[in-house]
C-alpha positions in Angstrom: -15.7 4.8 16.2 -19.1 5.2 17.9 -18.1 5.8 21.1 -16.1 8.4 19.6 -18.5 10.0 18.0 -20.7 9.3 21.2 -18.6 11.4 22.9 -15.6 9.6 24.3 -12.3 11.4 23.5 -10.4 8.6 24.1 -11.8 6.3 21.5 -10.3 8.0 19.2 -6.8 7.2 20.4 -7.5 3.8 20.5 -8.4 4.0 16.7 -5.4 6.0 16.1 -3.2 3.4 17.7 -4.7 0.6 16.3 -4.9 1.9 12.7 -1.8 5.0 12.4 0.9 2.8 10.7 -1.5 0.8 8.2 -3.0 4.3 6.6 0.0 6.1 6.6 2.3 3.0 5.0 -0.7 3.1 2.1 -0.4 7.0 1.6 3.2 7.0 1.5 3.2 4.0 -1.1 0.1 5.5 -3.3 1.8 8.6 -3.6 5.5 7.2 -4.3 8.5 8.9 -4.2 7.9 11.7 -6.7 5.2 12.9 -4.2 6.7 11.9 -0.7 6.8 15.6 0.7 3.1 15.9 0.8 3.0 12.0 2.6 2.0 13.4 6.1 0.0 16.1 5.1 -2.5 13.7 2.9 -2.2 11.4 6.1 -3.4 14.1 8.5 -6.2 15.1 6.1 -7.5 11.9 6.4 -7.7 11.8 9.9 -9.2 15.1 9.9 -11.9 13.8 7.4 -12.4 10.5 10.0 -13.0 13.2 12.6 -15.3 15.4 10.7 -17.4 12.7 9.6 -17.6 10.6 12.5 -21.3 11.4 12.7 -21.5 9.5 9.4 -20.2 6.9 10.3 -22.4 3.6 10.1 -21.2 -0.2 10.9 -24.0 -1.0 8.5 -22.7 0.5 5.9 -19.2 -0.6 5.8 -16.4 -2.0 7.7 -14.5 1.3 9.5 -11.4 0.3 8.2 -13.0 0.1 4.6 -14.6 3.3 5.5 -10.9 4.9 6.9 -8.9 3.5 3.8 -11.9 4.8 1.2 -11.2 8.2 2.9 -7.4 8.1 2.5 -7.6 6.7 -1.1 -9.7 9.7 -2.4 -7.3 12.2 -0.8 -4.4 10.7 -2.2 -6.0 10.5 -6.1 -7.0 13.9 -5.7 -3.8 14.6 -4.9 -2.0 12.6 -7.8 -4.3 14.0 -10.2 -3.9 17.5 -9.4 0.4 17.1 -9.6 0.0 15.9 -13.0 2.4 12.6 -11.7 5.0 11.6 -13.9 6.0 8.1 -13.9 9.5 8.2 -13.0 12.0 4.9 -12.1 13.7 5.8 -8.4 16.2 3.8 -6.8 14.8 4.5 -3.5 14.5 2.5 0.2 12.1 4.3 2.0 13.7 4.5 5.7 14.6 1.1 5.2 11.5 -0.5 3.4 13.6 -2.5 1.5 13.5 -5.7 3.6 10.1 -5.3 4.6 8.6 -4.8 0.8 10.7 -8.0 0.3 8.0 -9.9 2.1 6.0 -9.2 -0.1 7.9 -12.1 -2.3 6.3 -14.7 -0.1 3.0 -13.5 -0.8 3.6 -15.0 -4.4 4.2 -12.3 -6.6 6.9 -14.1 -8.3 6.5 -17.3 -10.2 9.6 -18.8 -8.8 8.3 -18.5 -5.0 11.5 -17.0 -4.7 11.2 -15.3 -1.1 13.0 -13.9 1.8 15.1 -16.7 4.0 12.7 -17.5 7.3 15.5 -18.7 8.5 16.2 -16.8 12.0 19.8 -15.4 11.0 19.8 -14.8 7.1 23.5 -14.5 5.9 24.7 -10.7 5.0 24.7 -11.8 1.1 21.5 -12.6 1.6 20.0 -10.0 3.3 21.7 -7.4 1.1 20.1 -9.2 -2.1 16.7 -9.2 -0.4 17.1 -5.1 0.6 17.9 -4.5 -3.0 15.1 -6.9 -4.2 12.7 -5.1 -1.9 14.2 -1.4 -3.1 13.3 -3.0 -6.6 9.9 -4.1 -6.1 9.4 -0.7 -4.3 10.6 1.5 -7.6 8.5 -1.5 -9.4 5.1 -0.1 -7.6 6.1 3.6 -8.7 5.4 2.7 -11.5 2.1 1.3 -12.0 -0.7 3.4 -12.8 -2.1 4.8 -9.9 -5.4 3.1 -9.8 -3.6 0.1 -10.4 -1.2 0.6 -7.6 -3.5 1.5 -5.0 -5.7 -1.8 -5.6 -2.5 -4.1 -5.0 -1.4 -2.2 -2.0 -4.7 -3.0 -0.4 -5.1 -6.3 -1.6 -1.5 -7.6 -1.2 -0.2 -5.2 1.5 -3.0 -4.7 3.5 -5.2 -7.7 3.2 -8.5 -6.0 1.6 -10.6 -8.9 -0.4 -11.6 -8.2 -3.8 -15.3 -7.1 -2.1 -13.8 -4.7 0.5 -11.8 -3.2 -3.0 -14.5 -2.6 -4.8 -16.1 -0.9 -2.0 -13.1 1.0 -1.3 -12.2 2.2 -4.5 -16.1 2.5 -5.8 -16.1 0.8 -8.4 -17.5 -2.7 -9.5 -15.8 -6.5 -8.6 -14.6 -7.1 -12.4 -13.1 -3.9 -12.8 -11.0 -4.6 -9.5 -10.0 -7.9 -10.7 -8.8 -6.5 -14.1 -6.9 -3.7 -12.1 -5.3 -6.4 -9.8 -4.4 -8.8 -12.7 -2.6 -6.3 -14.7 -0.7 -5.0 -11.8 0.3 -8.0 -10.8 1.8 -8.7 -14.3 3.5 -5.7 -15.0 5.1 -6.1 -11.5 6.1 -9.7 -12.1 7.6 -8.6 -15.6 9.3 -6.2 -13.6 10.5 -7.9 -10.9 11.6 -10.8 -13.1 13.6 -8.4 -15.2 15.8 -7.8 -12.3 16.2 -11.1 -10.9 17.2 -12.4 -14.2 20.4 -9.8 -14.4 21.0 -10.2 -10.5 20.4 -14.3 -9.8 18.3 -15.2 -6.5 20.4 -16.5 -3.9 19.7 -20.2 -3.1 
């Protein structure tokens, strides 16, 4: 980012590369389905925002990909605040998130460490179980609050620590505890709602 906003064009490609999929996953998941049409725009608002501010920009302040994630948080609040967001249930897979949110099972959401086989050629039961799992937990996240939501996507998903949070999101370390916490609860109650009715394969 400094030799970027030294000067050198192609720095910026390198950040672009390195950091494109990470940002745009966390837009598309803050904003949920209800608000998946105005995914890329948010995400190239944020990158116009890294580029207008690259003069700003200071190591010493914070991390750059603290600083990059702050950026496309606010844009994406602003943006639910302003569609008056209605939390809806959607039976959704994002282009095929299904199997990838899954993962997020082995990253202990759920008190019975159920979790995706490791296993190098999962059966098709299995696989289909985990797809629907991961649709679930997906349609799960829609509906936290949003605050809520956007503190376990970068704790969980995007490995933030409870310090890099609070200086993401601006506010203070309790607070982003007691936002993690409750997520993580009503997720689990939500999650173990459907595994109860469905049964994890063994």
């Amino acid at each position: 980012m400094l030799a970027y906003a030294a000067g050198e064009p192609g720095a910026f490609d390198v950040l672009y590369a390195r950091h494109e999929g990470a940002l745009f996953r966390f837009v598309r998941r803050l904003l949920g389905v209800r608000l998946s049409a105005e995914v890329e725009e948010v995400f190239q608002d944020t990158w116009m925002r890294i580029i207008q501010a690259r003069a700003s920009f200071s190591p010493q302040g914070a991390a750059w990909r603290t600083w990059a994630f702050t950026i496309a948080h606010n844009l994406a609040m602003d943006r639910l605040r302003v569609s008056g967001r209605q939390v809806q249930f959607y039976a959704h897979d994002e282009d095929g998130d299904g199997l990838e949110a899954a993962q997020l099972f082995s990253r202990g959401l759920l008190r019975d460490g159920a979790a995706p086989s490791e296993g190098a050629h999962p059966s098709a039961e299995e696989t289909a179980f985990w797809r629907a799992a991961g649709r679930r937990l997906l349609a799960c996240l829609d509906e936290l609050p949003d605050d809520q939501r956007a503190a376990f996507l970068l704790h969980h998903e995007d490995g933030f620590t409870v310090e890099a949070l609070a200086d993401t999101l601006e506010i203070n370390f309790e607070t982003v505890r007691s936002r993690l916490r409750y997520g993580l609860k009503k997720l689990r109650t939500c999650m173990e709602r459907y595994l109860s009715v469905l049964g994890a394969p063994a």
